[in-house]
C-alpha positions as CSV (number, residue, x, y, z in Angstrom):
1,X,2.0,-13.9,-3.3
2,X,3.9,-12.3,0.0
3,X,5.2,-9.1,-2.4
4,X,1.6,-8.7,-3.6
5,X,0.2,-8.7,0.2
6,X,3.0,-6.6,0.6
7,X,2.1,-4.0,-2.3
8,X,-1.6,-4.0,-1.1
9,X,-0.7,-3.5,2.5
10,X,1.4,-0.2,1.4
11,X,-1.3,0.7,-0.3
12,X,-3.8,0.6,2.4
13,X,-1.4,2.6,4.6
14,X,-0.8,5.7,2.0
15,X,-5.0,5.6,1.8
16,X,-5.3,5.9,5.6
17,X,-2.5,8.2,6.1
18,X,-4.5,11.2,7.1
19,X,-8.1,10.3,7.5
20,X,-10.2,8.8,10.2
21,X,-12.5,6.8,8.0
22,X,-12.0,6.5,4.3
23,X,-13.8,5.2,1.4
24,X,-12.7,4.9,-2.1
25,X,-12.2,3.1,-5.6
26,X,-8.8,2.1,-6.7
27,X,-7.3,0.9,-10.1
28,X,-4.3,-1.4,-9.7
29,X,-1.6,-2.0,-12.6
30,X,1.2,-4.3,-12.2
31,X,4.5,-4.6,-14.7
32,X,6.3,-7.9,-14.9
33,X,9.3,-6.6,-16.0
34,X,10.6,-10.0,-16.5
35,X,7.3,-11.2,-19.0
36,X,6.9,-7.8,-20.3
37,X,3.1,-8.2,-19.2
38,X,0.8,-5.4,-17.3
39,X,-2.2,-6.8,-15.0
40,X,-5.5,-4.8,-14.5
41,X,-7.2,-5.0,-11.0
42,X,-9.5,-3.0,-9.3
43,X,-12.2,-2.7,-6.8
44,X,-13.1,-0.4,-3.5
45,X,-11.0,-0.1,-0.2
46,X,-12.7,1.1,3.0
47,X,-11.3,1.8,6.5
48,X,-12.4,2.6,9.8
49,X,-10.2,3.5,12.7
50,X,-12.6,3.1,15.4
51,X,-12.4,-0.5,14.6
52,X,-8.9,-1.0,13.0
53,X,-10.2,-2.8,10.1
54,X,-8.9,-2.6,6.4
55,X,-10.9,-3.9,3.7
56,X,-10.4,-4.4,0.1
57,X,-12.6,-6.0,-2.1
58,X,-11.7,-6.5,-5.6
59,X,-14.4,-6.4,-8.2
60,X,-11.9,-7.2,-11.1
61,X,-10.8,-9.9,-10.2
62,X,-14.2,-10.9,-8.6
63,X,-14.2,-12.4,-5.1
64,X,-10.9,-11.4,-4.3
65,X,-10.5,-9.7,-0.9
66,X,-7.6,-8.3,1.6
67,X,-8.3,-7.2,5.0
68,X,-6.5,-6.6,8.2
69,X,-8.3,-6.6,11.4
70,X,-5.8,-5.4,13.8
71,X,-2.9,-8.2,13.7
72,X,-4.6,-10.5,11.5
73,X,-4.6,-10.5,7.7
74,X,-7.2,-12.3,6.0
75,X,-6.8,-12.7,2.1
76,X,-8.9,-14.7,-1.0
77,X,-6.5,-14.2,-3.8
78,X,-8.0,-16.2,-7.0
79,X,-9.7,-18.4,-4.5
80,X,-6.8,-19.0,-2.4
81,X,-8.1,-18.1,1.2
82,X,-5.1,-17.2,3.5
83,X,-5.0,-15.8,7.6
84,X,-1.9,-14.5,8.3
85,X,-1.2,-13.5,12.2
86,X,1.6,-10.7,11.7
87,X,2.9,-10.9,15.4
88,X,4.2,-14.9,14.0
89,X,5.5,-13.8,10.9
90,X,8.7,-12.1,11.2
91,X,7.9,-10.7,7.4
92,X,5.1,-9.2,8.1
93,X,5.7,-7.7,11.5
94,X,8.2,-5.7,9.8
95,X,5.9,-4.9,6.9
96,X,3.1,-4.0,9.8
97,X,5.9,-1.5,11.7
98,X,6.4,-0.1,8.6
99,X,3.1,0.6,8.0
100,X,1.7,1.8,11.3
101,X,5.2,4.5,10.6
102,X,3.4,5.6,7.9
103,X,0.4,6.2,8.7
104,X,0.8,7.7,11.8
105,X,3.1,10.3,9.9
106,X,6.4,8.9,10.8
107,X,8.3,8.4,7.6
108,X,11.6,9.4,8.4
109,X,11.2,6.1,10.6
110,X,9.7,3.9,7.7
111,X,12.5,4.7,5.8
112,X,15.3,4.3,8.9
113,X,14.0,0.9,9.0
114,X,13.7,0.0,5.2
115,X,17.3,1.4,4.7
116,X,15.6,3.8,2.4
117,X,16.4,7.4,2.1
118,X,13.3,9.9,2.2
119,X,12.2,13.1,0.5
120,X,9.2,15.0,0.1
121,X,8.6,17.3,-3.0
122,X,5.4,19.9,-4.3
123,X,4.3,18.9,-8.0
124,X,1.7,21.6,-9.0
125,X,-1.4,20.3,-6.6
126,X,-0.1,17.8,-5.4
127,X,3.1,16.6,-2.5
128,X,5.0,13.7,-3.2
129,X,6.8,11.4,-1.1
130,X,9.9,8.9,-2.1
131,X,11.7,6.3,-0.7
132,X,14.7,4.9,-1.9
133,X,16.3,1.8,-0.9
134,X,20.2,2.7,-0.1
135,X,21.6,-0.6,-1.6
136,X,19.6,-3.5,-3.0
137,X,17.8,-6.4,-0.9
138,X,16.1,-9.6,-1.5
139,X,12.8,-8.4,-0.6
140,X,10.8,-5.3,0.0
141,X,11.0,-2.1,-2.6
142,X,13.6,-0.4,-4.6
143,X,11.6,2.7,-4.6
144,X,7.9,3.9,-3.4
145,X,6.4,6.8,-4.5
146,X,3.6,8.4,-3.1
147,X,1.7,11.3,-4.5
148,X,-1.0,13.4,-2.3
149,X,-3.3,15.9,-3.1
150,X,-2.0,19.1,-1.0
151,X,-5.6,20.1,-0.4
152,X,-6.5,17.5,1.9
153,X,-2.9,15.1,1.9
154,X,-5.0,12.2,0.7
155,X,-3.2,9.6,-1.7
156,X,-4.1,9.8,-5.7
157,X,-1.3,7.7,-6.7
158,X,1.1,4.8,-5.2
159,X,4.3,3.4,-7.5
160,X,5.8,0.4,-6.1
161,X,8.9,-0.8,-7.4
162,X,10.5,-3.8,-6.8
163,X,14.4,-4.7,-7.1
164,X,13.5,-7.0,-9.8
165,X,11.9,-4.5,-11.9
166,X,8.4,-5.4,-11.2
167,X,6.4,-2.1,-10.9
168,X,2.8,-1.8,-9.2
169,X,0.9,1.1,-9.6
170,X,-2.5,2.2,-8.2
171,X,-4.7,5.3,-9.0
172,X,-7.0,6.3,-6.1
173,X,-10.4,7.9,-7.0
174,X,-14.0,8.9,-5.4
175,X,-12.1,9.3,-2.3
176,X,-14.3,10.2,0.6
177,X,-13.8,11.2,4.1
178,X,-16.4,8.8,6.0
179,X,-17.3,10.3,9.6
């Protein structure tokens, strides 16, 4: 459960990146490597920085939510409610300061403290950003990709993948600018 609250929190951070308010669908794949198996999920993330709350609702699988309200995280993951206070979880404070890196623009951070070197590359439309773990850990990513539209550097695409091979991807659509 904590490297799926993980994956989603990246997630939320590459679709605020750039925008005060933001709207939008997303479709989540995830790879066991392990199993062999792919898992469909999707639903619609909103955000507001005037009030620091993250939302997303999942409407496959139905009733599922993640949101973070400042230093709180409040999750329903197949009816498992969790509230996770990030400044008393040494996991997720890290995963938080990795985030607010991010999203304020500040990769070459992120990546100093995931031990992860950073580049940034143009495909056609679009700018993509990697991270790559220097040597393998017991937790966080092997490698994140993150692809942006160059017209308005809003996310279309997150690849997360884990040292064990598990791979989570997300396509970002009907992205809107909310004012």
């Amino acid at each position: 459960m904590k490297k799926n609250i993980l994956t989603i929190l990246f997630l939320i951070a590459t679709v605020v990146v750039f925008a005060q308010n933001i709207s939008c669908n997303f479709q989540q794949t995830k790879f066991i490597k392990a199993s062999g198996k792919s898992f469909l999920s999707e639903g619609t993330l909103k955000f507001n920085k005037s009030s620091e709350k993250l939302e997303m609702n999942y409407s496959k699988p139905t009733g599922d939510y993640f949101v973070i309200d400042g230093k709180v995280m409040k999750l329903n993951v197949n009816g498992k409610k969790s509230v996770i206070d990030t400044e008393k979880n040494s996991t997720f404070r890290v995963q938080r300061n990795t985030l607010i890196n991010c999203i304020t623009g500040n990769y070459k951070q992120a990546a100093t403290d995931n031990n992860a070197d950073f580049t940034i590359s143009e495909k056609g439309s679009n700018k993509v950003v990697t991270l790559k773990a220097k040597k393998v850990a017991t937790k966080g990513y092997a490698k994140i990709v993150i692809t942006y539209r160059k017209s308005d550097d809003l996310p279309v695409e997150l690849i997360l993948e884990e040292f064990n091979g598990t791979t989570t991807t997300y396509k970002m659509n009907n992205i809107e600018k909310n004012k």
